[in-house]
N, C-alpha and C positions, 0 to 999 in steps of 0.2 A: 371227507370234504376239506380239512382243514390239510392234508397231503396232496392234493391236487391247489389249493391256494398257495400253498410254499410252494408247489414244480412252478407253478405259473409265474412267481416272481422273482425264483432261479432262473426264468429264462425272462424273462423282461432284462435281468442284469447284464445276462448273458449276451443279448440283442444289444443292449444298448453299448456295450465294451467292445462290441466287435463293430458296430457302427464308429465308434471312435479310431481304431484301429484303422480299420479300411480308408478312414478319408485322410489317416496319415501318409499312405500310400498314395497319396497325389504327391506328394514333395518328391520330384525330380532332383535329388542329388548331382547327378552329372549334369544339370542343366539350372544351376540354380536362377533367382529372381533378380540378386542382387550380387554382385562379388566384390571384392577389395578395390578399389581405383591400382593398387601398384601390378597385381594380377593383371588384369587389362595391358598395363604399359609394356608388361614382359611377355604377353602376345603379341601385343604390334612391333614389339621389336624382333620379334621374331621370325613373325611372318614381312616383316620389311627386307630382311636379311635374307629369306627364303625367295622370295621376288627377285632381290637383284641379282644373284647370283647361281639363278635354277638353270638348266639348261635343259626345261621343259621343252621341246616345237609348241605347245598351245597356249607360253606364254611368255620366253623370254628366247628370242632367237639370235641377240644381240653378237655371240661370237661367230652365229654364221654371216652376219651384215660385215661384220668388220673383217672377217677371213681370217679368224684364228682356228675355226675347225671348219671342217665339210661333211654332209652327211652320206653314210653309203649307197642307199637305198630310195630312199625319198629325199626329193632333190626340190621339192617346189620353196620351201621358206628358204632355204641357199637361196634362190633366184628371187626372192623378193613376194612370196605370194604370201600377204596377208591376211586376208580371207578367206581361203578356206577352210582354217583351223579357227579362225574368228582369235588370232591372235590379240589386237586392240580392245576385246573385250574381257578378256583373257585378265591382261595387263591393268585396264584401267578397274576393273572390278576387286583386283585382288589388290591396288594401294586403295581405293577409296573405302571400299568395304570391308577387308580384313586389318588394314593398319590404319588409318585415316580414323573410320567410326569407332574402331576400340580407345584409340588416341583420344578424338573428342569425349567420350564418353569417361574414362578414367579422367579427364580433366574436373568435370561435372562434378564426380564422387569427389573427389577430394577436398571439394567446399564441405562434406562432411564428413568424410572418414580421417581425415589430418587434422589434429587440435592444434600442434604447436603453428602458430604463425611464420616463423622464420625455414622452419623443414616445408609444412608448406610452397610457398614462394621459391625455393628450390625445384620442388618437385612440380609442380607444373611450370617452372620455365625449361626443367628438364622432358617432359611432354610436349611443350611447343617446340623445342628443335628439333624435336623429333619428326613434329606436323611438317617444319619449315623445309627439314631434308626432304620428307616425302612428295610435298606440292612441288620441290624442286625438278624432280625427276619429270613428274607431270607437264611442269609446263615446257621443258625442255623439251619433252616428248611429242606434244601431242599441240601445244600451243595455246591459243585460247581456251582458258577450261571453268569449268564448273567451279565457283571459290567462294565470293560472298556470299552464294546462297548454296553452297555445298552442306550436305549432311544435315538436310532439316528435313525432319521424316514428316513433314507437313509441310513438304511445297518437294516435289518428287519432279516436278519440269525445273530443275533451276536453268537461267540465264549463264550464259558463259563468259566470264567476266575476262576483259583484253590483257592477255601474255605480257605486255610490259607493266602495266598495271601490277598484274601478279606480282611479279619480280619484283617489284620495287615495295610495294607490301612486308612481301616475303623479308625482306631485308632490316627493313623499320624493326619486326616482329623479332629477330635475330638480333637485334640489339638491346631492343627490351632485355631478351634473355638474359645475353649477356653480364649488361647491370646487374640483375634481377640474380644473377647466382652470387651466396655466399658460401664460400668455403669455412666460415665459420658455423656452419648451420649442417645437418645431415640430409639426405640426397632420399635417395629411394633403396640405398643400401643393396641387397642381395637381389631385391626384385631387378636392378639395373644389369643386366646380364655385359654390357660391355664395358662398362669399367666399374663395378660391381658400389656406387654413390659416389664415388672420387669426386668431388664437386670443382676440384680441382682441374682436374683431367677431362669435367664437362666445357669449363673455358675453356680449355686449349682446343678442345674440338671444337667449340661453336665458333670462335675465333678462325681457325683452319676452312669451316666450311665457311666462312664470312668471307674469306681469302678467296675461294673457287667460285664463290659465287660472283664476287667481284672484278674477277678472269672472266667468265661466262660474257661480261658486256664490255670487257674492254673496246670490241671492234663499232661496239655502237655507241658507248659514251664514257670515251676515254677519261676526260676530266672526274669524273662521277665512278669510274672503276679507280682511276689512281688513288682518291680521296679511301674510299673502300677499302682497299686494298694497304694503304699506308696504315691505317686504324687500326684494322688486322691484325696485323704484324707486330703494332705497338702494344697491344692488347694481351699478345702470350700466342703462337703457333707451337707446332707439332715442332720437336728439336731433333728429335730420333725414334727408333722402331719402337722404341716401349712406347712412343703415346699413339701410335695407331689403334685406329676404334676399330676395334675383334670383336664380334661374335665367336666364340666356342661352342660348336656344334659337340654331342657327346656319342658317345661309339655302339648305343642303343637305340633303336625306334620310342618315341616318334619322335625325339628331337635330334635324328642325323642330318647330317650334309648333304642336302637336296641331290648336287652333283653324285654321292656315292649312288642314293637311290635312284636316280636315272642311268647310270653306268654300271653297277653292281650287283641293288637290287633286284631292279628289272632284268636283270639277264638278257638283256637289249646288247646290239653291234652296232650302234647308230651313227658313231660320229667316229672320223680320225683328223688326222691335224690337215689344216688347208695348206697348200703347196706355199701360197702367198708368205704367211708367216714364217713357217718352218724353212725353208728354204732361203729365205732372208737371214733371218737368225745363225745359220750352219756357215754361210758364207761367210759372217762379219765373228768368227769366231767366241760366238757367246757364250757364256759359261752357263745361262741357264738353260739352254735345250734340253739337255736331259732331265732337269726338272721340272720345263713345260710337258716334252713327248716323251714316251718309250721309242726302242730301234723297231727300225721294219721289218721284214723277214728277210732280208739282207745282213743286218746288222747295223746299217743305219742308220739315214734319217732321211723320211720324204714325207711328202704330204698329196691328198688330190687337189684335181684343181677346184676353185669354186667354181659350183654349180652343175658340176659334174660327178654322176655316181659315180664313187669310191671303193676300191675294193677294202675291206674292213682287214683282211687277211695281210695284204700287198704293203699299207701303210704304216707310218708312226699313229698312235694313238696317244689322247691324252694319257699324260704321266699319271700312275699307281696312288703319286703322293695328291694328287686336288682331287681323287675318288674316294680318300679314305673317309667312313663315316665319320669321323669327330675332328677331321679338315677344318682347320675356322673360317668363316664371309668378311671380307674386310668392308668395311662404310668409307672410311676416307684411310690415308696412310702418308708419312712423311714422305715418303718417295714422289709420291703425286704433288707437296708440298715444294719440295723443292725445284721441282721440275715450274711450278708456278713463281717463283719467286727469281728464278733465272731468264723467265719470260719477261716478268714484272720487271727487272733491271734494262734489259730488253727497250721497254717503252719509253724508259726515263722514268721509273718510280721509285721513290725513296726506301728500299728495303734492306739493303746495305750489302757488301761487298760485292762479288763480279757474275755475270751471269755465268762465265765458266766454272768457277768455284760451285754454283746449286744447282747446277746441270753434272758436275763430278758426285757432288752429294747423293742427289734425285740418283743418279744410278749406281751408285754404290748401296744406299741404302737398300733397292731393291734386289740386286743382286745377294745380297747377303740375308734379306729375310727370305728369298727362295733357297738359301741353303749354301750359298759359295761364299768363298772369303774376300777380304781385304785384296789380297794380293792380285789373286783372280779379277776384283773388279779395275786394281791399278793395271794390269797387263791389257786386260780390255780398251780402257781408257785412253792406255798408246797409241793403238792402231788410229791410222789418219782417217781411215772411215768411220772413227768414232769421236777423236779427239775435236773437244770443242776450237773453232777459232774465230777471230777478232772478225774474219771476213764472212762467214758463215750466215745463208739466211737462218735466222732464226727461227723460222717458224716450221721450218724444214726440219732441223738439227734438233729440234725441242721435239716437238710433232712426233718425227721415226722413231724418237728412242722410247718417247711417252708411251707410244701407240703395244711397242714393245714392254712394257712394266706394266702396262696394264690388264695381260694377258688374263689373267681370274678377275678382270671387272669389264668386263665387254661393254657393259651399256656405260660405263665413263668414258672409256675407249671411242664409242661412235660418238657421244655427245663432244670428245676433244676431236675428233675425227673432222667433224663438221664446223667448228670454231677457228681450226688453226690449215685445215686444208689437205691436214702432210698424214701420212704418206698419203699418193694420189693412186687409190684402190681403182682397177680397173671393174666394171661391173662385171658378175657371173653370168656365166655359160648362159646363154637364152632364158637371163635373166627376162622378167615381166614389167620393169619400168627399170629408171637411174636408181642407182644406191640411196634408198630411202633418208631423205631429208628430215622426216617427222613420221610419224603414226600417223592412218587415217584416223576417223572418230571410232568408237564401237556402233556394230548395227540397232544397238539398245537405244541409244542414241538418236538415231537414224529416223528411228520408226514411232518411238514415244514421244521421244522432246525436237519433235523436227522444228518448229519454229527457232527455238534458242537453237538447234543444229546449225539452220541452212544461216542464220545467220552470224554464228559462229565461222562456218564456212566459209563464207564471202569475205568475212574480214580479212582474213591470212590467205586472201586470193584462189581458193578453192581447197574443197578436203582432198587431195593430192599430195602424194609421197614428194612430191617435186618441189610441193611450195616450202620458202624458207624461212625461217622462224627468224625474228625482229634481231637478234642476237649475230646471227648468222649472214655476217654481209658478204662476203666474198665469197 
């Protein structure tokens, strides 16, 4: 009896250690409850980076809208067709959802995972320019969008708050930052993957994007972009290539160069260079073609046309070097900077010497972080179809060269495309509407939150590729 009382209470212990056991096996490691706020920020920056610069079809088509490439095969997003890959939900699902809510939410944690006050206050004004880049693209996009009451997982119909609104928010909110960073104070340090806490290096980029964004509305309130835009400049911009905001992609899964795993990975023949660009670029003897394409099977250089199947075989292809896995995503870059700032002289605004001088800048700079020298860009710069002059529309001469440096940022590309006019892209081959002015809404959109939709809709004159965003006057 008294050996049958011990088995019984050897397995009572028994039972009761294995029930312990077992319910530790609920905790989902790969998925935990709670994680760091800086965690968080080095996702959204990541996947911010992975957006603008994919060259997914089902969710960033931008270099076929603006005819820097053509695809061989499937021709419908070349010609403008949006939906039937449900591109717009594609797009607006992966800034709100994957950068946007990690964004907000590492905000949150840091009211308790940050003790020092001053690091802090760093770090989430380095999160809000993070948010302020991302809403930017957005409203530039898409127009009237989801903002004051975006990202409250209790209220899932939000109202679409009016595109100038945004903007002008958005900008308030970029000043805060501004202030709000001290370089006397530490940043987010290692988590900050593009300029690894430089808090230093955070002003000059908030400052820079304070700059573009201040471009963005010159055509609609000049007084109010000059002012912007003079602040800017006094504030600290981008001087040269080392203050370009990089992502470093790394030459392992899963944090490659989106571009390699669409062209490389995949073992896809999808795209080669559109005739528009490549063809352009060959004539006015640019030193970077061979770092945008490879030769044809000629030896070459040609492109297809947009909108028209391409033979993959017959064409230049994107260059080897913007497919390699650990390729970096640029966010802004001096080259783009200067190209702004020789516009800004342009209007009459205070930013100092000649707009020929940061128009020589803006292309030299980019000319040499694709790979060619000084000399090369001075010999470019001779040619009369390049050299700036006193007579020169400006919006033309700025515009074609811009359109050309921006070659690995297609959606800056359309959005200055649309702002300045230049070059005047003819629409693709049996293209489905004009050269997309804006994103329509997503069908998510459509069908859940129709009331905030349609009246979103109606404001910006219909959900139409055609209609033009407040910015966008000519």
């Amino acid at each position: 009896m008294k050996n049958i009382k011990f088995l019984f209470l050897l397995l009572l212990v028994f039972i009761s250690s294995c029930t312990k056991d077992l319910t530790s096996l609920n905790n989902d490691i790969k998925n935990p409850a709670v994680v760091p706020s800086n965690t968080l920020f080095t996702n959204a920056q990541k996947n911010f980076v992975r957006t603008v610069v994919s060259t997914n079809v089902n969710l960033n088509i931008f270099r076929l809208i603006v005819q820097y490439w053509q695809e061989t095969t499937y021709t419908a997003e070349s010609r403008y067709n949006l939906n039937s890959r449900s591109i717009p939900q594609g797009l607006w699902t992966a800034m709100y959802r994957d950068v946007l809510q990690d964004l907000e939410t590492s905000k949150t944690l840091m009211a308790t995972d940050v003790a020092d006050p001053a690091i802090q206050k760093n770090q989430l004004a380095q999160v809000d320019i993070m948010e302020v880049y991302t809403y930017y693209y957005l409203v530039t996009t898409f127009g009237n969008i989801p903002y004051t009451e975006a990202l409250d997982i209790d209220n899932v119909f939000p109202k679409f708050d009016e595109q100038k609104e945004v903007f002008t928010d958005l900008l308030t909110r970029l000043d805060n930052d501004i202030t709000a960073l001290d370089p006397a104070a530490e940043g987010l340090g290692t988590a900050d993957v593009i300029y690894n806490g430089d808090i230093t290096s955070w002003k000059k980029f908030a400052n820079s994007l304070k700059l573009k964004m201040g471009m963005t509305i010159a055509d609609d309130d000049a007084a109010k972009s000059k002012s912007i835009v003079e602040s800017a400049v006094e504030g600290g911009i981008f001087t040269s290539n080392a203050d370009n905001a990089i992502f470093q992609f790394l030459a392992a899964p899963p944090n490659t160069n989106p571009i390699w795993e669409d062209l490389v990975q995949s073992g896809r023949q999808d795209f080669v260079a559109a005739s528009t660009l490549i063809d352009t670029i060959t004539q006015i003897n640019d030193p970077r073609v061979p770092f945008y394409f490879t030769n044809d099977n000629a030896g070459s250089f040609s492109g297809g046309g947009p909108g028209r199947s391409s033979s993959y075989v017959t064409f230049s292809k994107p260059a080897a070097k913007i497919a390699l896995p650990d390729f970096p995503g640029v966010l802004l870059d001096y080259s783009e900077v200067e190209f702004m700032l020789a516009e800004a002289v342009e209007r009459g605004y205070n930013v100092g010497s000649t707009a020929a001088d940061h128009y020589n800048k803006a292309i030299t700079a980019s000319i040499v972080y694709w790979g060619g020298t000084d000399t090369e860009a001075a010999q470019y710069l001779q040619q009369p179809s390049v050299a700036y002059t006193s007579s020169v529309n400006y919006k033309q001469k700025i515009g074609f060269q811009k359109w050309i440096a921006l070659y690995n940022r297609a959606w800056d590309a359309w959005i200055e495309w649309r702002r300045l006019d230049y070059p005047q892209l003819e629409p693709a081959y049996r293209a489905t509407s004009v050269i997309p002015l804006r994103f329509t809404y997503p069908v998510n959109e459509q069908n859940y939150n129709t009331e905030n939709y349609n009246t979103a809709a109606k404001a910006i004159g219909g959900d139409v590729v055609s209609a033009k965003l407040f910015w966008d006057k000519f």
